[in-house]
PQR file of N, CA, C, O and H, with PARSE charges and radii, in Angstrom:
ATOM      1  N   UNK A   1       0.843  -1.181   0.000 -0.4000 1.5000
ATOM      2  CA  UNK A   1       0.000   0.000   0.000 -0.0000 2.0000
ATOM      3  C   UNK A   1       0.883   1.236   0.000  0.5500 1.7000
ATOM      4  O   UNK A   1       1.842   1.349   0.763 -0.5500 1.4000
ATOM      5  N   UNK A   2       0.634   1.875  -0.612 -0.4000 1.5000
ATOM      6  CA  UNK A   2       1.223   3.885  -0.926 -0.0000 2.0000
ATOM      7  C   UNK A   2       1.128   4.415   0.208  0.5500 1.7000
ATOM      8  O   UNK A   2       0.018   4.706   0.654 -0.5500 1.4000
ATOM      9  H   UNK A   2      -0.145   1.784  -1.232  0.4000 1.0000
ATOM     10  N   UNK A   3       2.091   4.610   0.796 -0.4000 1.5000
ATOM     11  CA  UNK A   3       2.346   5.754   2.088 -0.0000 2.0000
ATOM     12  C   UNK A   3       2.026   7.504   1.725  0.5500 1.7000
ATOM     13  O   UNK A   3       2.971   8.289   1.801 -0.5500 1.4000
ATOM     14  H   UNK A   3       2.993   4.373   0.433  0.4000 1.0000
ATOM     15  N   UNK A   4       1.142   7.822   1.478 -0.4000 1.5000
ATOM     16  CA  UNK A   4       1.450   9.595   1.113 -0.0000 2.0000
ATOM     17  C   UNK A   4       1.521  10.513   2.147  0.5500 1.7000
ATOM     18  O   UNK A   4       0.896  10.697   3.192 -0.5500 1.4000
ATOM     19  H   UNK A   4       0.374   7.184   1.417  0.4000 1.0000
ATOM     20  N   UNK A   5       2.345  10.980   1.641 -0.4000 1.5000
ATOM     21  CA  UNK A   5       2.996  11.926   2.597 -0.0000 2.0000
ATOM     22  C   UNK A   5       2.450  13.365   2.209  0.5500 1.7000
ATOM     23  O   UNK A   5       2.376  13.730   1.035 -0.5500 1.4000
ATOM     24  H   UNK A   5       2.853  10.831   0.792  0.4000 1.0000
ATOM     25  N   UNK A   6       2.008  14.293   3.475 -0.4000 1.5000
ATOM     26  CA  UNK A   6       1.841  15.354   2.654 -0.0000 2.0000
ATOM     27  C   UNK A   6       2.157  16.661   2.996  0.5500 1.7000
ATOM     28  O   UNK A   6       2.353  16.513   4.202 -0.5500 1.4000
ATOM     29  H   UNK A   6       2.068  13.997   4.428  0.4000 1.0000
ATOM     30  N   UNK A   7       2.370  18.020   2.737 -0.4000 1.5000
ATOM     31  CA  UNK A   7       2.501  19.445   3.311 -0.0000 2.0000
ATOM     32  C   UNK A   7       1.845  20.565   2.494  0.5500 1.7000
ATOM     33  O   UNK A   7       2.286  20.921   1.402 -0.5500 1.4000
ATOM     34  H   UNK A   7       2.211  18.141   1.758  0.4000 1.0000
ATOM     35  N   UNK A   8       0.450  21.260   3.255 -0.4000 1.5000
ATOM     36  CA  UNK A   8      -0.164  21.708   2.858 -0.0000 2.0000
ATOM     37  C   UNK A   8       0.669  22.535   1.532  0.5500 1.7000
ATOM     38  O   UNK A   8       1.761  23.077   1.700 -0.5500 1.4000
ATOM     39  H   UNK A   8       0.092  20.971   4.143  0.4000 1.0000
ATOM     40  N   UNK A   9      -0.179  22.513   0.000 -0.4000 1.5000
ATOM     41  CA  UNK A   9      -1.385  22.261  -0.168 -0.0000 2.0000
ATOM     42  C   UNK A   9      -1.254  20.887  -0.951  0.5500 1.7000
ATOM     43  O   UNK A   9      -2.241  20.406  -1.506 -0.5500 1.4000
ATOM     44  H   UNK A   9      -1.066  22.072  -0.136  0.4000 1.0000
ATOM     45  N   UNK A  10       0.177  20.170  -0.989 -0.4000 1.5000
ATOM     46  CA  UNK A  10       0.674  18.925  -2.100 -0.0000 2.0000
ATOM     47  C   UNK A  10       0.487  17.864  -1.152  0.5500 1.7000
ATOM     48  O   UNK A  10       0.511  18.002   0.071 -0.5500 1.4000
ATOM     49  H   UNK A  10       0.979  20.562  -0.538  0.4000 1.0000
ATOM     50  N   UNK A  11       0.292  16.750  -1.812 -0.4000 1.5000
ATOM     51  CA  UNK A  11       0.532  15.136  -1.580 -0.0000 2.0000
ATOM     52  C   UNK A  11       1.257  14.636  -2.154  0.5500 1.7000
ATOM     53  O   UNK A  11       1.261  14.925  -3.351 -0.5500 1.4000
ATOM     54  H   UNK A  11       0.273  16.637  -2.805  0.4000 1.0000
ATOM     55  N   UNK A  12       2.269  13.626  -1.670 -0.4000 1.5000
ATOM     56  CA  UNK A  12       3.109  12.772  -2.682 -0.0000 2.0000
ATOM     57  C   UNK A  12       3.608  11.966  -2.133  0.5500 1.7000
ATOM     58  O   UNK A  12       3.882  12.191  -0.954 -0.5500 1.4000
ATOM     59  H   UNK A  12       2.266  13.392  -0.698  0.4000 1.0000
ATOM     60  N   UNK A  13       3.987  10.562  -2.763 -0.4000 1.5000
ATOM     61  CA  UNK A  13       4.167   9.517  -2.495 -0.0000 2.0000
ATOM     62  C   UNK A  13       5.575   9.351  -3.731  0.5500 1.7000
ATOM     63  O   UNK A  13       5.557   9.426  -4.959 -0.5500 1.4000
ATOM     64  H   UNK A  13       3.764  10.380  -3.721  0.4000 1.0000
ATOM     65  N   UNK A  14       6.736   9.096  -2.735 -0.4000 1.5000
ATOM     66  CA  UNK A  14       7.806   9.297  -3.444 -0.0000 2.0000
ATOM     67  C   UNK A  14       8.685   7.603  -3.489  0.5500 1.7000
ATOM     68  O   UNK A  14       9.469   7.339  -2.578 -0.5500 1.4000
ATOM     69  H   UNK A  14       6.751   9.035  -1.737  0.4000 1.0000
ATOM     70  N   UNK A  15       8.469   6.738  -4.454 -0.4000 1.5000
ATOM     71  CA  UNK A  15       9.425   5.769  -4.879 -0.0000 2.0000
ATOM     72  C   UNK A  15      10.181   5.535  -5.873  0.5500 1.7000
ATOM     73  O   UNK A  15       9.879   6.084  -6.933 -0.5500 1.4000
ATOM     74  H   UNK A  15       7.831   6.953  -5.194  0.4000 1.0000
ATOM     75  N   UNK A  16      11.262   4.743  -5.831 -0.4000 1.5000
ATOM     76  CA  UNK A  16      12.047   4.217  -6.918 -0.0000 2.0000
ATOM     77  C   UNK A  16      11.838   3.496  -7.246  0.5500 1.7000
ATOM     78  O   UNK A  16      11.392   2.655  -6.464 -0.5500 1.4000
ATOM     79  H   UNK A  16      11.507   4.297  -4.970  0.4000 1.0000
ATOM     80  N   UNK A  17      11.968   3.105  -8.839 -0.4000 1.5000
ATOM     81  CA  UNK A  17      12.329   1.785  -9.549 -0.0000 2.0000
ATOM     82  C   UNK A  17      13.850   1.746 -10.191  0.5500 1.7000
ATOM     83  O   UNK A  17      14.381   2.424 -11.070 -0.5500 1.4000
ATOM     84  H   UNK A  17      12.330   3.788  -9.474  0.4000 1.0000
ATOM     85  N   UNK A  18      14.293   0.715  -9.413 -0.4000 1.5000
ATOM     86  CA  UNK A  18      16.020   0.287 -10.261 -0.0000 2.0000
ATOM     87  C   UNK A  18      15.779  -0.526 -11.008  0.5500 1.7000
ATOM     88  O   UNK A  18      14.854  -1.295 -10.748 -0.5500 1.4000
ATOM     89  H   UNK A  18      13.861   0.165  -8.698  0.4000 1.0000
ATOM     90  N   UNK A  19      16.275  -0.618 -11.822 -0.4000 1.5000
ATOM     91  CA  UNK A  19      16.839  -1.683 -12.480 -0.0000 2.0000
ATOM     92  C   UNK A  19      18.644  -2.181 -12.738  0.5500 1.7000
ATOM     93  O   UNK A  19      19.447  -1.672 -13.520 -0.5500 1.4000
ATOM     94  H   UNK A  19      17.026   0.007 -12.034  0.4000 1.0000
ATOM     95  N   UNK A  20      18.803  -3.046 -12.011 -0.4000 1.5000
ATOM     96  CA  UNK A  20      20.112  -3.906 -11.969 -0.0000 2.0000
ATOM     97  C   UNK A  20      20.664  -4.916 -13.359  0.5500 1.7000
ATOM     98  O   UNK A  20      19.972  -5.872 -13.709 -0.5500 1.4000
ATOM     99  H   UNK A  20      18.151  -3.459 -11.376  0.4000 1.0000
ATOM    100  N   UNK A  21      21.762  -4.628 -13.961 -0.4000 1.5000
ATOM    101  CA  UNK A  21      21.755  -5.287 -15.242 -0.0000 2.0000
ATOM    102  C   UNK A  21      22.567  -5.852 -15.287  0.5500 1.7000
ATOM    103  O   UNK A  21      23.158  -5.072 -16.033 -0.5500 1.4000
ATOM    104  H   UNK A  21      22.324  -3.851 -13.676  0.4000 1.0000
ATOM    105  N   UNK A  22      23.743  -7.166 -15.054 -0.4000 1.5000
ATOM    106  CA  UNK A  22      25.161  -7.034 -14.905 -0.0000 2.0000
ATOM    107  C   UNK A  22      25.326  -7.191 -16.809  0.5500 1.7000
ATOM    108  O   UNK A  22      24.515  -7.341 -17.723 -0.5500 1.4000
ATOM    109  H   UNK A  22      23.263  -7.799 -14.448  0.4000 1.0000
ATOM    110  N   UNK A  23      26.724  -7.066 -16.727 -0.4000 1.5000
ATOM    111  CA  UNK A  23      27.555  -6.458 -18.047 -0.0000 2.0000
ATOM    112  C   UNK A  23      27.175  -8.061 -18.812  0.5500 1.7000
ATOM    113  O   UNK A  23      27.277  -9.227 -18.431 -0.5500 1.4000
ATOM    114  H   UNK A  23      27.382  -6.944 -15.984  0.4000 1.0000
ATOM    115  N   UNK A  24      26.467  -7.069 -20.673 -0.4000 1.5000
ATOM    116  CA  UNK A  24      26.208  -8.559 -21.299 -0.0000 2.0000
ATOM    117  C   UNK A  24      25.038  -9.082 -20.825  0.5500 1.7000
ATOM    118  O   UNK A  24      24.736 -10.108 -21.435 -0.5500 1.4000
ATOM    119  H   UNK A  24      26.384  -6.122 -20.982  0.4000 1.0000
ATOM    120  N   UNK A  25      24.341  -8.801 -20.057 -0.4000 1.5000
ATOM    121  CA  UNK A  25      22.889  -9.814 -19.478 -0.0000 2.0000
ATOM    122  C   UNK A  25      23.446 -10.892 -19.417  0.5500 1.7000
ATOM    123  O   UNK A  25      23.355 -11.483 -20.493 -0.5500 1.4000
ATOM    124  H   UNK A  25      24.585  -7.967 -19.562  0.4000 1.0000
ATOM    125  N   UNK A  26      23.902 -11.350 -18.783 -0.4000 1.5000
ATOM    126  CA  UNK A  26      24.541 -12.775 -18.276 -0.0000 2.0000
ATOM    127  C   UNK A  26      23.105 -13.200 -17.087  0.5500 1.7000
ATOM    128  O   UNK A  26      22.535 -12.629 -16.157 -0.5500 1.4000
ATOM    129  H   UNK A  26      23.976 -10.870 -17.909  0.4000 1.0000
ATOM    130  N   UNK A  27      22.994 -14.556 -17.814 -0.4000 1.5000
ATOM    131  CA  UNK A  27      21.539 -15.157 -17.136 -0.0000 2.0000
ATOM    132  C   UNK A  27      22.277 -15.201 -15.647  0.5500 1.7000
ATOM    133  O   UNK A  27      21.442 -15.586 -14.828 -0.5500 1.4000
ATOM    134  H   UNK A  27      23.457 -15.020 -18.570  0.4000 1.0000
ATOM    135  N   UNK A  28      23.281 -14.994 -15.157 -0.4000 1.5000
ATOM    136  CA  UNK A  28      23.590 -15.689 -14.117 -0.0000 2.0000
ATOM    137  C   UNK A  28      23.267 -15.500 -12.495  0.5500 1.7000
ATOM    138  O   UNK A  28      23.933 -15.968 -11.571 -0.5500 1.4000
ATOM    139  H   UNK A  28      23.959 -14.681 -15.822  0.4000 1.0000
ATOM    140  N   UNK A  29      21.920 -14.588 -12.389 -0.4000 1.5000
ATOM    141  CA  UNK A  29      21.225 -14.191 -10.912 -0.0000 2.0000
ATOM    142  C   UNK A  29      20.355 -14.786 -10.430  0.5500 1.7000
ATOM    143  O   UNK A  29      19.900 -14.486  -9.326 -0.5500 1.4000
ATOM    144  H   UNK A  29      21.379 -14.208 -13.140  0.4000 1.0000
ATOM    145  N   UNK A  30      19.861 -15.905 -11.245 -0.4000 1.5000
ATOM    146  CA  UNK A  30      18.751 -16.300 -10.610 -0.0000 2.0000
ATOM    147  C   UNK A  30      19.114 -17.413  -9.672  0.5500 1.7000
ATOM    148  O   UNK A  30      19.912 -18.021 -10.386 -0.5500 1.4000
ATOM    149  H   UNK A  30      20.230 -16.149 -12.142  0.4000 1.0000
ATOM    150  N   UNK A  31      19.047 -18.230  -8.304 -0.4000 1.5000
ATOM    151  CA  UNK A  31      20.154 -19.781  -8.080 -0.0000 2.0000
ATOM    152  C   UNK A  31      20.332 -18.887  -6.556  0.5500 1.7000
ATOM    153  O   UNK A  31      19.548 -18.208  -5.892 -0.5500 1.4000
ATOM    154  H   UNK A  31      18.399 -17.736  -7.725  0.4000 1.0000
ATOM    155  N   UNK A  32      21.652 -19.241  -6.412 -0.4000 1.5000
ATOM    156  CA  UNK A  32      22.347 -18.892  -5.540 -0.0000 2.0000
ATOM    157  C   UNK A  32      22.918 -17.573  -5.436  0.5500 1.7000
ATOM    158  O   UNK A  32      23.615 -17.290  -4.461 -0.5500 1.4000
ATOM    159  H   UNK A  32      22.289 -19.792  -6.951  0.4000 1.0000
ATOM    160  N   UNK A  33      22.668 -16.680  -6.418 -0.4000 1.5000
ATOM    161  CA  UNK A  33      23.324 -15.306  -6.289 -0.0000 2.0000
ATOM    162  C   UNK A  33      22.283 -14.429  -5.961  0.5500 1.7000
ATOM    163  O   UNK A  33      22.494 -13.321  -5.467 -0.5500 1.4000
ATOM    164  H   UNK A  33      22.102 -16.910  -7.210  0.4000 1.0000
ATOM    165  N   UNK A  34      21.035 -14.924  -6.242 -0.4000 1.5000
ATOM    166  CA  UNK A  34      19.269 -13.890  -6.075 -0.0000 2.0000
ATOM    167  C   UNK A  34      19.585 -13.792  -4.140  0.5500 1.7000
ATOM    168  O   UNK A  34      19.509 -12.622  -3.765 -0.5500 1.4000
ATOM    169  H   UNK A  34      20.864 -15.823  -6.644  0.4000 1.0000
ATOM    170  N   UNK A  35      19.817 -14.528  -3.290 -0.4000 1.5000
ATOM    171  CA  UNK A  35      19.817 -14.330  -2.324 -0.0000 2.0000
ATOM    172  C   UNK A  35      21.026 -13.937  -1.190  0.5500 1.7000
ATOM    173  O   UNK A  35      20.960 -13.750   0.025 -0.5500 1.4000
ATOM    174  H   UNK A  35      19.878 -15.478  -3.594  0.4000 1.0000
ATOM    175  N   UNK A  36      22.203 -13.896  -2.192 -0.4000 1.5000
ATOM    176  CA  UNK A  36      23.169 -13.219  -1.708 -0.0000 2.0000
ATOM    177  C   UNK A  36      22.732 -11.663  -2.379  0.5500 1.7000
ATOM    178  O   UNK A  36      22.783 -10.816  -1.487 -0.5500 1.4000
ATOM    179  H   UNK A  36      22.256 -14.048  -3.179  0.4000 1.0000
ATOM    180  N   UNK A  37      22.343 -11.116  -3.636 -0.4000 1.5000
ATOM    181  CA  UNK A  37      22.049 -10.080  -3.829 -0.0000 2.0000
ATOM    182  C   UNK A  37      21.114  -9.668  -2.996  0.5500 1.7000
ATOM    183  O   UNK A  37      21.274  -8.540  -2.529 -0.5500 1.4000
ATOM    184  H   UNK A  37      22.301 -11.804  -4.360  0.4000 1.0000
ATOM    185  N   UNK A  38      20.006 -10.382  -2.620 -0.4000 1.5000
ATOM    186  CA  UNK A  38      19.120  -9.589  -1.760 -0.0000 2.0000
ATOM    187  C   UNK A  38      19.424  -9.161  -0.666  0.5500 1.7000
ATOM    188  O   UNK A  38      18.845  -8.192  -0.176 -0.5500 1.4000
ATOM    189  H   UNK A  38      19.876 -11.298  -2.999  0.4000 1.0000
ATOM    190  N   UNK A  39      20.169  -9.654  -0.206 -0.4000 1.5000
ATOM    191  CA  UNK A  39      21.181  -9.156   1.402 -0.0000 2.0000
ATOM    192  C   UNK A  39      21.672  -8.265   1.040  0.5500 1.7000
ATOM    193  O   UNK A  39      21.192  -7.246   1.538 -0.5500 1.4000
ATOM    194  H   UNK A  39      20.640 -10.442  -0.604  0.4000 1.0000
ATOM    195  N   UNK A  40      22.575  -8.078   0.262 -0.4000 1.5000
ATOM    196  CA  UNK A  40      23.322  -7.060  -0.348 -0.0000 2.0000
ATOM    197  C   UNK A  40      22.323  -6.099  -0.697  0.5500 1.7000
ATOM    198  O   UNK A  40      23.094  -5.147  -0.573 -0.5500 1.4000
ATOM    199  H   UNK A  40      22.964  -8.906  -0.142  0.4000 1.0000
ATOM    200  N   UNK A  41      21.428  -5.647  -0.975 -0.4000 1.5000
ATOM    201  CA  UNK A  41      20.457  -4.950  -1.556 -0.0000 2.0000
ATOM    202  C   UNK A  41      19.769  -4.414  -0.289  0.5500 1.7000
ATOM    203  O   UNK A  41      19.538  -3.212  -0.165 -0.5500 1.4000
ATOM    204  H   UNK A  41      20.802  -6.420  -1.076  0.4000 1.0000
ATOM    205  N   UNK A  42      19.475  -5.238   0.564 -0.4000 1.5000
ATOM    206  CA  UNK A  42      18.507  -5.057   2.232 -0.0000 2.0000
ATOM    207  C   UNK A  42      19.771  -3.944   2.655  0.5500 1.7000
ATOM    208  O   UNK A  42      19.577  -2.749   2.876 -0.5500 1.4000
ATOM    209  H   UNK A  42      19.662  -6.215   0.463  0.4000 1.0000
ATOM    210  N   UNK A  43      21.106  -4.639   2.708 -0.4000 1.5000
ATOM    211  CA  UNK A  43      21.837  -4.021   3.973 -0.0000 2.0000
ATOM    212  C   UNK A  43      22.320  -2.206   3.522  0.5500 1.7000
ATOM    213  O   UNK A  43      22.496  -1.202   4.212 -0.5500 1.4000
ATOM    214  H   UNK A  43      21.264  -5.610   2.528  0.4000 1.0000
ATOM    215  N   UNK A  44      22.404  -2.504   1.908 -0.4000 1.5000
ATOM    216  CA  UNK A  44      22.386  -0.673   0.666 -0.0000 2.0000
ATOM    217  C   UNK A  44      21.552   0.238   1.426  0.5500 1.7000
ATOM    218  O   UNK A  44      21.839   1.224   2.104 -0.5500 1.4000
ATOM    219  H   UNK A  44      22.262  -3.320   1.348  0.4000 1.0000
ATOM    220  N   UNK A  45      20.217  -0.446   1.095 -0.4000 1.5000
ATOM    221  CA  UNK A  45      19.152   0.633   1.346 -0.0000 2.0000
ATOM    222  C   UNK A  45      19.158   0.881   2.947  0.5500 1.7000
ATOM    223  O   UNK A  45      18.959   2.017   3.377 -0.5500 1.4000
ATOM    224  H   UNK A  45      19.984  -1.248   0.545  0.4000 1.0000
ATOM    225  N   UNK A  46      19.415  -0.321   3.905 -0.4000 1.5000
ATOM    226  CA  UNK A  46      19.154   0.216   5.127 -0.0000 2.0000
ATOM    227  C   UNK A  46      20.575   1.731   5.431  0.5500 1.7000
ATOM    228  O   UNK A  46      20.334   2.805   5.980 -0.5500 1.4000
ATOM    229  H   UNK A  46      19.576  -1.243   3.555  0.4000 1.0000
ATOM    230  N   UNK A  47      21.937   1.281   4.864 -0.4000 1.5000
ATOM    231  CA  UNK A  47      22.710   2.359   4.738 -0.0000 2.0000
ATOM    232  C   UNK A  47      22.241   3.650   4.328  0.5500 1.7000
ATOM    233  O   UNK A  47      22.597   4.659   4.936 -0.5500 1.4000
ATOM    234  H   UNK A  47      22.133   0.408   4.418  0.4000 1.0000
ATOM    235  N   UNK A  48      21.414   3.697   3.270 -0.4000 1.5000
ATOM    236  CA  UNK A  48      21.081   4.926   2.366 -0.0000 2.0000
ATOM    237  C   UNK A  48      19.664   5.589   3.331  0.5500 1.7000
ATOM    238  O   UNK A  48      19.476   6.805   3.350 -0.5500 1.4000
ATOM    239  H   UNK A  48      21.125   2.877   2.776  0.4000 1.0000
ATOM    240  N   UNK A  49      18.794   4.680   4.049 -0.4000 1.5000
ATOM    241  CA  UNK A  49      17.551   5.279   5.119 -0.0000 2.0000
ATOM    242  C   UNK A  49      16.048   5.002   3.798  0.5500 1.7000
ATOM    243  O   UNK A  49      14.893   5.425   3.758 -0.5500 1.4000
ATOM    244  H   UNK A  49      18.947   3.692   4.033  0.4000 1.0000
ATOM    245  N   UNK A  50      16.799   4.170   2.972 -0.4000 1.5000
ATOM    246  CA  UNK A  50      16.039   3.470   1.572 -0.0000 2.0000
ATOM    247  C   UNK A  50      14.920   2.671   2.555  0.5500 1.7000
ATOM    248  O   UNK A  50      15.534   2.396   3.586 -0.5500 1.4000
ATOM    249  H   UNK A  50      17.738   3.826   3.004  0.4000 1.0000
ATOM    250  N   UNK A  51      13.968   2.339   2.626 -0.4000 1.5000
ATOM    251  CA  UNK A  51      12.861   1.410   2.658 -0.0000 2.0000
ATOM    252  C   UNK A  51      12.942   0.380   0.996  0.5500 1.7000
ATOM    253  O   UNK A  51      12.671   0.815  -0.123 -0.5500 1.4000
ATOM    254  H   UNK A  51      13.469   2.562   1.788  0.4000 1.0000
ATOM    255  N   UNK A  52      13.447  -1.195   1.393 -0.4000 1.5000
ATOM    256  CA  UNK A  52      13.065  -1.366   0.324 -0.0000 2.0000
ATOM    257  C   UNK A  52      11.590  -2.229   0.454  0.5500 1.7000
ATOM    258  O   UNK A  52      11.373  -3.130   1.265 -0.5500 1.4000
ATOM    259  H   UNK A  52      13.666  -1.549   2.303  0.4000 1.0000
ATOM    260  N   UNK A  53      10.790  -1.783  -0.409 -0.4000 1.5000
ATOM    261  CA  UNK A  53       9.178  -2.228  -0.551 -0.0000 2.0000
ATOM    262  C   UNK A  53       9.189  -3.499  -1.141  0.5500 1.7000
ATOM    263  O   UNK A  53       8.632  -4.389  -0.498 -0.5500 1.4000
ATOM    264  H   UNK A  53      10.967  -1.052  -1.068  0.4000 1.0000
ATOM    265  N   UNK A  54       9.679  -3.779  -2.184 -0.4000 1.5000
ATOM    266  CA  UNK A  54       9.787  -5.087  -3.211 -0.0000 2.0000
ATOM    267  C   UNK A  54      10.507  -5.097  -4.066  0.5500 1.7000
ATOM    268  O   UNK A  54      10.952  -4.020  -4.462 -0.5500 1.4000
ATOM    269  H   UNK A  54      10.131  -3.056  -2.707  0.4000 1.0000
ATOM    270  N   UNK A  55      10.939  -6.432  -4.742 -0.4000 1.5000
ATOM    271  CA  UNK A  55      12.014  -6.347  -5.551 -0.0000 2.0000
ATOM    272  C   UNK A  55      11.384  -7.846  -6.298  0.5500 1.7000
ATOM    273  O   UNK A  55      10.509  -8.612  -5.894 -0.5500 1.4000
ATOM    274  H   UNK A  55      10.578  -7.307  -4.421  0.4000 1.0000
ATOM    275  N   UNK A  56      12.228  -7.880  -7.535 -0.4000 1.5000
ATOM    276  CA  UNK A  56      11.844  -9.644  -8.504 -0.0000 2.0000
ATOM    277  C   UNK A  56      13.384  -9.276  -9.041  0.5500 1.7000
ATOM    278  O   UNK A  56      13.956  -8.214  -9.288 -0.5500 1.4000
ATOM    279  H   UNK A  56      12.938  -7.258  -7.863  0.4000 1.0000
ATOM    280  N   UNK A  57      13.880 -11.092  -9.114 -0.4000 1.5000
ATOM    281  CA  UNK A  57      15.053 -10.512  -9.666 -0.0000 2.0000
ATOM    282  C   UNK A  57      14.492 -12.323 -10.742  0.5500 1.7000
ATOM    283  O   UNK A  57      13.921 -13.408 -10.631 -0.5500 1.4000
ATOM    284  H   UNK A  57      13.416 -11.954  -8.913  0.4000 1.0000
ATOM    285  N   UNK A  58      15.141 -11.527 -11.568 -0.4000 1.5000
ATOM    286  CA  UNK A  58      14.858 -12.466 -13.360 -0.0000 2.0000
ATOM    287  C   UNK A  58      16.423 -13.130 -13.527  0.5500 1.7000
ATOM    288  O   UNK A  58      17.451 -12.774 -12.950 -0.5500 1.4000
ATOM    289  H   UNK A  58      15.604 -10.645 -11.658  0.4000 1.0000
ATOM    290  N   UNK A  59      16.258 -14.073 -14.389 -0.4000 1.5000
ATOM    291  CA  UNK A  59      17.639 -14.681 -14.864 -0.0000 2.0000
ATOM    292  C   UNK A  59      18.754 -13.328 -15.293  0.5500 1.7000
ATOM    293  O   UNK A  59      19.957 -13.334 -15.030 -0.5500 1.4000
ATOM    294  H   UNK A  59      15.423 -14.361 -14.858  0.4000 1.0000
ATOM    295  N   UNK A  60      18.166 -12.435 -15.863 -0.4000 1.5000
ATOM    296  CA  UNK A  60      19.461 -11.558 -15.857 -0.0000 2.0000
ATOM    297  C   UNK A  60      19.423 -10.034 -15.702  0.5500 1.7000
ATOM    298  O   UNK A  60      20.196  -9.292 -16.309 -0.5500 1.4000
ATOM    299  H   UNK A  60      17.189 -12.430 -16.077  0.4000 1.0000
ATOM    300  N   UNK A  61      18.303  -9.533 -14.698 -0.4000 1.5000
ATOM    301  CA  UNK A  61      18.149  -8.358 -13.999 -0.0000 2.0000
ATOM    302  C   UNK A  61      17.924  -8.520 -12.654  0.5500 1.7000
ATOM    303  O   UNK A  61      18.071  -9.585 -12.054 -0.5500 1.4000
ATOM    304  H   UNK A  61      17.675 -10.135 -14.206  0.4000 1.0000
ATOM    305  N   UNK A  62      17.581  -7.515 -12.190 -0.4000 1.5000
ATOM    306  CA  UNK A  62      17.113  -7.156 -10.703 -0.0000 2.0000
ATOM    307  C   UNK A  62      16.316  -5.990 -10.891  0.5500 1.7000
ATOM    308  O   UNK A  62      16.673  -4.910 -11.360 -0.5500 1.4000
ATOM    309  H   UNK A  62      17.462  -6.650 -12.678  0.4000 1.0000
ATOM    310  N   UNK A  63      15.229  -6.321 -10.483 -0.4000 1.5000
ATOM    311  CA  UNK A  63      13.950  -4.772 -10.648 -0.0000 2.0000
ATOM    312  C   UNK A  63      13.927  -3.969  -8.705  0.5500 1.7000
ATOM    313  O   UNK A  63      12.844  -3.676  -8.197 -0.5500 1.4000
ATOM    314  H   UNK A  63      14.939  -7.199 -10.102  0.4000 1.0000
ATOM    315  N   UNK A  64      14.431  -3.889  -8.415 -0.4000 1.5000
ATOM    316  CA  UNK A  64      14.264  -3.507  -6.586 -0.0000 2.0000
ATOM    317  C   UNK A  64      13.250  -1.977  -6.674  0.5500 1.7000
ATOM    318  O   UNK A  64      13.439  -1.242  -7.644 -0.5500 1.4000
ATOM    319  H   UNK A  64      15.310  -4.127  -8.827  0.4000 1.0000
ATOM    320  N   UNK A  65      12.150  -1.562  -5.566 -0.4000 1.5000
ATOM    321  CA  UNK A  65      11.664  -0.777  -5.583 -0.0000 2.0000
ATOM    322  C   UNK A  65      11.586  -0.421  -4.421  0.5500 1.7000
ATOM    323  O   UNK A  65      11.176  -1.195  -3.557 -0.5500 1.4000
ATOM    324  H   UNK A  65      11.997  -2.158  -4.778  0.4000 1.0000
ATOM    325  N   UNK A  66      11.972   0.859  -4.144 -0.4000 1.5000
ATOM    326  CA  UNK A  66      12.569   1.243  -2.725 -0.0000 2.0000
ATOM    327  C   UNK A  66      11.117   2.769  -2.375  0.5500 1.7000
ATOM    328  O   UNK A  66      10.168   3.238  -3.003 -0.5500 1.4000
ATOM    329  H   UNK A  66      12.305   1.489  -4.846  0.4000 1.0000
ATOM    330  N   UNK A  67      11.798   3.011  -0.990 -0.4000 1.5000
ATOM    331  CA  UNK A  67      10.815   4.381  -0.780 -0.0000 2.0000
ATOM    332  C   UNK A  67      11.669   5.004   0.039  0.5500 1.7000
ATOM    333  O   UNK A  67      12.305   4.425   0.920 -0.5500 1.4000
ATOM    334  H   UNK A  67      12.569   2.630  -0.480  0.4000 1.0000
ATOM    335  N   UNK A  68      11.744   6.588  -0.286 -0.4000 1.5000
ATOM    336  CA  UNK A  68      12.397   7.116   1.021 -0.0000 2.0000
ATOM    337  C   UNK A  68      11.842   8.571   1.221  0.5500 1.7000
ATOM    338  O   UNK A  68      11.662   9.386   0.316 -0.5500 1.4000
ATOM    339  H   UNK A  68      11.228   7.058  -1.002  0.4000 1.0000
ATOM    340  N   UNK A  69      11.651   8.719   2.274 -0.4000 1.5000
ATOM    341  CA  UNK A  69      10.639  10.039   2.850 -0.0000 2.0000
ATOM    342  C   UNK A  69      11.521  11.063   2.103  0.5500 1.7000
ATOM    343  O   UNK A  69      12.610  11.211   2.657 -0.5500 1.4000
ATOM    344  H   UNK A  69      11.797   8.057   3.010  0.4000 1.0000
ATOM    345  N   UNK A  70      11.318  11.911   0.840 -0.4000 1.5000
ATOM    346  CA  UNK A  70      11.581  12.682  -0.201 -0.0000 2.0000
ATOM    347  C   UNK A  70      10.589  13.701  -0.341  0.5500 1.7000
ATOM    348  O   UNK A  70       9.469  13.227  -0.533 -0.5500 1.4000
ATOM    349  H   UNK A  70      10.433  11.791   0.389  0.4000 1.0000
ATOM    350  N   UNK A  71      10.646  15.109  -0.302 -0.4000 1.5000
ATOM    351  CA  UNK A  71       9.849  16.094  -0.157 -0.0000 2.0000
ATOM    352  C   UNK A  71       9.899  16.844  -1.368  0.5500 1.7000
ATOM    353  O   UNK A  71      11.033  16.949  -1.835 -0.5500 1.4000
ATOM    354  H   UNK A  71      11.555  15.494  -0.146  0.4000 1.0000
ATOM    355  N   UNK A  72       8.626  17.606  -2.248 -0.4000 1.5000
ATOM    356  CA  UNK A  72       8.845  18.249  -3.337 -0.0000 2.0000
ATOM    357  C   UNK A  72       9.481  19.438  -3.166  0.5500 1.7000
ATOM    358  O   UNK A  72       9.780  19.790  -2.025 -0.5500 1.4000
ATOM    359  H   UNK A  72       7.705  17.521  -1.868  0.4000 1.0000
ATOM    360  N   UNK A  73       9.780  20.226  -4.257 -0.4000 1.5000
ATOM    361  CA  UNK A  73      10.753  21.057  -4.403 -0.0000 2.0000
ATOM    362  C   UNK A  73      10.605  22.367  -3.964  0.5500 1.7000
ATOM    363  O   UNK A  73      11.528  23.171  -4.097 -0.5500 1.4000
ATOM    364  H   UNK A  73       9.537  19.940  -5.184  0.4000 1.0000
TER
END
């Protein structure tokens, strides 16, 4: 569910979509590396104050979708 955040008179709900590609699309993430990346990915965002919401990782991407309390301009 969408967290919105708001300050009179705007609303907004601020996320990312990454996309992770290694060099060549090499099928080689899906197995044993999807869950060493996801650690690696959990421990990023907790560094960065990232919320990550969800992520799918495919034979040769990573889609991660993060949130972080981001205010308009």
């Amino acid at each position: 569910m969408r967290e919105w955040q708001s300050q009179s008179p705007v609303k907004w709900s601020c996320r990312y979509h990454i996309i992770i590609v290694p060099k060549y699309r090499q099928k080689a993430i899906y197995g044993v590396l999807r869950k060493e990346i996801g650690a690696i990915l959990k421990e990023r965002c907790k560094q960065f104050g990232v919320e990550l919401v969800e992520g799918h990782a495919l034979p040769d991407h990573i889609h991660p979708h993060g949130n972080r309390g981001c205010r308009p301009g």
